[in-house]
C-alpha positions in Angstrom: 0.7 -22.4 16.7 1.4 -19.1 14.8 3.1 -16.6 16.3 1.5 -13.2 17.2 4.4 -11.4 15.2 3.3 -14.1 11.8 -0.6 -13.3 13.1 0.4 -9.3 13.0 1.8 -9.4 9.8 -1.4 -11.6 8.2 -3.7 -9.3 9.7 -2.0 -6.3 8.5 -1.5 -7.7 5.1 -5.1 -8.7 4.8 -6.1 -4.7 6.5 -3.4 -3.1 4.2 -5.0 -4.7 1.1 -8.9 -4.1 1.9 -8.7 -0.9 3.2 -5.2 0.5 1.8 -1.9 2.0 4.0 -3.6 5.3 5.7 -6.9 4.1 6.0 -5.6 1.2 8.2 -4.7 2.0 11.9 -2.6 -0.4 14.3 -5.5 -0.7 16.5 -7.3 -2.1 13.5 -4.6 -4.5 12.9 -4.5 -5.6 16.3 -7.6 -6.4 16.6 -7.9 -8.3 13.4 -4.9 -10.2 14.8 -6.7 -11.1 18.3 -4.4 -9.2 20.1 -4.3 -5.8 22.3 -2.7 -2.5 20.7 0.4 -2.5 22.8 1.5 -6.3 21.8 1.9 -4.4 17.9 4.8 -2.3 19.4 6.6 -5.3 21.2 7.3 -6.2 17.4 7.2 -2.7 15.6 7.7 0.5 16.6 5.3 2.0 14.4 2.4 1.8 11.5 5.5 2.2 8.9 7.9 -0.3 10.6 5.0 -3.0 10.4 4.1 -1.9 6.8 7.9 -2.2 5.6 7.7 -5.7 7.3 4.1 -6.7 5.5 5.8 -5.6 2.0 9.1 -8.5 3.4 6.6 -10.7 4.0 5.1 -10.6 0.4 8.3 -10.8 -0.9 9.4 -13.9 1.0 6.1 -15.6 0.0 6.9 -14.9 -3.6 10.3 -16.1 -3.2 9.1 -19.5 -2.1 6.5 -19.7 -4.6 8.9 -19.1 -7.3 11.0 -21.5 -5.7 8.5 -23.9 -6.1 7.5 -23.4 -9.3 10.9 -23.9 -10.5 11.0 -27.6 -8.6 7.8 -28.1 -10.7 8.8 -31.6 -13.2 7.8 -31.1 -16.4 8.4 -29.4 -19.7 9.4 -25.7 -19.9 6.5 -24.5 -21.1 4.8 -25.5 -17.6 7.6 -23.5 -15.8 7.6 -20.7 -17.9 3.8 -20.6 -16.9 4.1 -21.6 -13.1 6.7 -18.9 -12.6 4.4 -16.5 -14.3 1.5 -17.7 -11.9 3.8 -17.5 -9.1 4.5 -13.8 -9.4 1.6 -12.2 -11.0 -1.6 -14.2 -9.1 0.3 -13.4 -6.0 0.4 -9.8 -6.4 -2.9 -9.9 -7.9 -4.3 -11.5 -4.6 -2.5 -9.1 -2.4 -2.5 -6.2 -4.2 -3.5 -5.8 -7.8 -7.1 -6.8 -6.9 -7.4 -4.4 -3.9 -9.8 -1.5 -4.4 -6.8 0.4 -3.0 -4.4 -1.2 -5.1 -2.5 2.4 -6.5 -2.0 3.1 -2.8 -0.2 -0.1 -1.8 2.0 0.6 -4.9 3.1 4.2 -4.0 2.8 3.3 -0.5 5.3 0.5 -1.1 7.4 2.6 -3.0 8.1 5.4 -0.9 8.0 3.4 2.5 9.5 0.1 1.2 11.3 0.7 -1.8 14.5 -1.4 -1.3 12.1 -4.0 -0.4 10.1 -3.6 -3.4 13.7 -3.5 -5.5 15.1 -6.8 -4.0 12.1 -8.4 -4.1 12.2 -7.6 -8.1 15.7 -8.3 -8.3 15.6 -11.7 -6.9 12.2 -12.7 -9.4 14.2 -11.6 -11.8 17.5 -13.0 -11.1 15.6 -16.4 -11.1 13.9 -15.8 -14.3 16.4 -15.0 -16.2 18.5 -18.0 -15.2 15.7 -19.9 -16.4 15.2 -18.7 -19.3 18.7 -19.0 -20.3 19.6 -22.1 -18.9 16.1 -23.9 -19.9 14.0 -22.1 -22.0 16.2 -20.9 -24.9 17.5 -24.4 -25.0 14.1 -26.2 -25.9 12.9 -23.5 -27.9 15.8 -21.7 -30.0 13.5 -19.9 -32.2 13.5 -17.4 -29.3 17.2 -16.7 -29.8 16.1 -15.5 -32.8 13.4 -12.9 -31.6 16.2 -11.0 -28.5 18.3 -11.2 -25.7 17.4 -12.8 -22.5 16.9 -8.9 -21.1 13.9 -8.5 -24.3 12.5 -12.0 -23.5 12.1 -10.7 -19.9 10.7 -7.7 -20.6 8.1 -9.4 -22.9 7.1 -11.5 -20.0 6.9 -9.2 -17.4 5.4 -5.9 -19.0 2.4 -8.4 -20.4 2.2 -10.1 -16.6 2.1 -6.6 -15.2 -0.5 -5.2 -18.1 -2.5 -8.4 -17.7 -3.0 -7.9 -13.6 -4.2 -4.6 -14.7 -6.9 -5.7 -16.9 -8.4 -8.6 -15.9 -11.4 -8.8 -13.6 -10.8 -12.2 -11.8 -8.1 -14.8 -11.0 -9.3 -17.2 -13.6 -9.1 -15.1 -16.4 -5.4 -14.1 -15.2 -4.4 -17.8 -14.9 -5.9 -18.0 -18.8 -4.3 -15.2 -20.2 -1.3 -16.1 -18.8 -1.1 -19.1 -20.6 -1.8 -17.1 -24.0 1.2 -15.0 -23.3 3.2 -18.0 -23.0 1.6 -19.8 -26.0 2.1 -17.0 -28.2 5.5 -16.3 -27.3 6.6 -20.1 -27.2 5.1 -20.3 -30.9 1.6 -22.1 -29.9 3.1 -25.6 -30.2 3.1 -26.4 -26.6 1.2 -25.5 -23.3 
């Protein structure tokens, strides 16, 4: 059985990204969550403390999925993608795709922005190793195109422009996989 906190922080994710930060209220969230107002302030003290923890939670769920996509056997290629899915179809479920999307962003970045910046860090701490350590090895014409920092950039800036444009999850999954068939060349993938 879940835990009411784990229930509180599903609920509020799911309020936070329908109906965006101020247009939520705890007693919404509680009752999304099956619970009475007053069990929201056993675990948080307030609207903010519980927002800061929903914007932990995403990041722990994208941590794990990276995680995962990184175990994944297989080629490069298929990382390189995976990790791409990991990070940017998350974000676009939670957030990207919200009708309130700009206001989970700023919200997260004035109310959670050290978790916004570790949760970047630590994608792209794991990127980068992966890049370095496996993709540059199987395909060294990249050496030739920049540094591990211009790869990166590359990769994320087109994620991050792609969530942005595309109207469904299936046409992010696809483009995706252009953005790493044209960078990898459009021999594999």
């Amino acid at each position: 059985m879940e835990s009411k906190r784990q229930l509180l922080l599903e609920a509020a994710q799911k309020l936070f990204s329908r109906h965006g930060y101020r247009r939520t209220s705890v007693d919404d969230i509680a009752q999304e969550a099956g619970v009475a107002k007053g069990t929201v302030y056993v675990y948080f003290n307030d609207k903010e403390a519980l927002f800061k923890a929903v914007v932990d939670y995403f990041a722990e769920e994208l941590d794990a999925r990276t995680l995962s996509a990184l175990k994944i056997e297989g080629p490069p290629d298929e990382k390189l993608r995976a990790l791409l899915e990991a990070k940017f179809l998350h974000a676009y479920r939670i957030i990207l795709s919200a009708p309130h999307a700009q206001e989970l962003i700023d919200s997260s970045n004035l109310l959670a922005k050290e978790a916004v910046d570790r949760c970047s860090k630590t994608f792209r701490n794991r990127m980068e190793k992966f890049v370095s350590e496996k993709l540059l090895p199987a395909y060294p014409h990249l050496k030739q195109v920049g540094a591990v920092k211009d790869l990166m950039t590359v990769l994320l800036c087109g994620g991050e422009g792609l969530c942005r444009q595309v109207e469904s999850e299936k046409e992010l999954i696809k483009l995706l996989g252009v953005q790493v068939r044209m960078l990898l060349g459009g021999n594999h993938s």
